[in-house]
Legacy VTK file of the C-alpha trace (Angstrom):
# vtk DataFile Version 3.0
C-alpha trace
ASCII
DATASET POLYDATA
POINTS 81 float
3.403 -3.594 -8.371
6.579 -2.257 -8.739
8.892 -2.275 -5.903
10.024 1.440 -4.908
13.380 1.807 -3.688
13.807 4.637 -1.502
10.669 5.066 1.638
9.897 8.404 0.254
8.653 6.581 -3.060
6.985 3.988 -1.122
5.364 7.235 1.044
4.709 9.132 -1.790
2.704 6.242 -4.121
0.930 5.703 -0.558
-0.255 9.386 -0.475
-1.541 8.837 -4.517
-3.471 5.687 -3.572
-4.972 7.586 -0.194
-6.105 10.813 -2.345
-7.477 8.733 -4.945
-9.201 6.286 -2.104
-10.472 9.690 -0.684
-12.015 10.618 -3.915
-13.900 7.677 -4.246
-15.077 8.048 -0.449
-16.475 11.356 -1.303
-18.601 10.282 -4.153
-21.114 8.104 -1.573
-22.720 6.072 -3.594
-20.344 4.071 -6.036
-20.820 2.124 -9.419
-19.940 -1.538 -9.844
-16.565 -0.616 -11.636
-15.912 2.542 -8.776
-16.524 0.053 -5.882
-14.293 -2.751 -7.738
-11.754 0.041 -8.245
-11.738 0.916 -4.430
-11.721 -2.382 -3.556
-8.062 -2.728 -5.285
-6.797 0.485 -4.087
-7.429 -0.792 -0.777
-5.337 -4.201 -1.395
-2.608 -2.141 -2.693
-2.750 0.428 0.096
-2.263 -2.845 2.195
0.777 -4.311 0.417
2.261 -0.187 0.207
1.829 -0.221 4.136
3.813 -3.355 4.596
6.417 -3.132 1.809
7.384 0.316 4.346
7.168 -1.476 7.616
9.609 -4.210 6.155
11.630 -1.506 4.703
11.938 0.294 8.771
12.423 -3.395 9.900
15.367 -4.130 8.009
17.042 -1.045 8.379
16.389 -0.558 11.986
18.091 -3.768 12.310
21.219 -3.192 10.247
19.886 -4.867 7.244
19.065 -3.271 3.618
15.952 -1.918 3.165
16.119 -2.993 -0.642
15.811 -6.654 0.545
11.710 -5.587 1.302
9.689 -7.323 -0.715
6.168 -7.374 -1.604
3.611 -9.558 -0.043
0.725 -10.982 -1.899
-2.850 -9.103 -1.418
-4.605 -11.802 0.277
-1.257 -12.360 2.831
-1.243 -8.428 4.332
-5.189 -7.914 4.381
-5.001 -10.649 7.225
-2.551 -8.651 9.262
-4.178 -6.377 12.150
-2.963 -2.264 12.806
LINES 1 82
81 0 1 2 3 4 5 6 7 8 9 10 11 12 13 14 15 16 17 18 19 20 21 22 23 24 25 26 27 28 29 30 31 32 33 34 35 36 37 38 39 40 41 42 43 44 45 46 47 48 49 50 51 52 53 54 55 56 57 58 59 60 61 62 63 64 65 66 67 68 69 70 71 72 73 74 75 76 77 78 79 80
């Protein structure tokens, strides 16, 4: 994953990821490959999520955002909200 470097990238590759998620949703019944596919939108939805809540963090404590950095899959799907 490449790191964004402004929120509204981070927000925007987010809303990509969500449609595409949404697409997927919408079909029901998914292939092997479709349900694989979903499966990694949904770890990278994860790692988008936190990447901008470490991003707010920093700056809303004086810090640079740019210091944000992304989390393996495995770490954020263990976080809760």
């Amino acid at each position: 994953m490449a790191k964004p470097d402004k929120d509204a990238s981070v927000l925007a590759h987010i809303q990509t990821l969500v449609a595409e998620e949404h697409r997927l949703f919408e079909r029901g019944e998914l292939s092997a490959d479709e349900s694989h596919r979903l499966a990694a939108l949904q770890a990278e939805l994860d790692q988008y999520w936190d990447l901008l809540r470490q991003r707010r963090a920093l700056r809303e404590f004086g810090n640079d955002p740019a210091q944000a950095h992304e989390r393996a899959a495995d770490v954020v799907k263990k976080y809760i909200g």
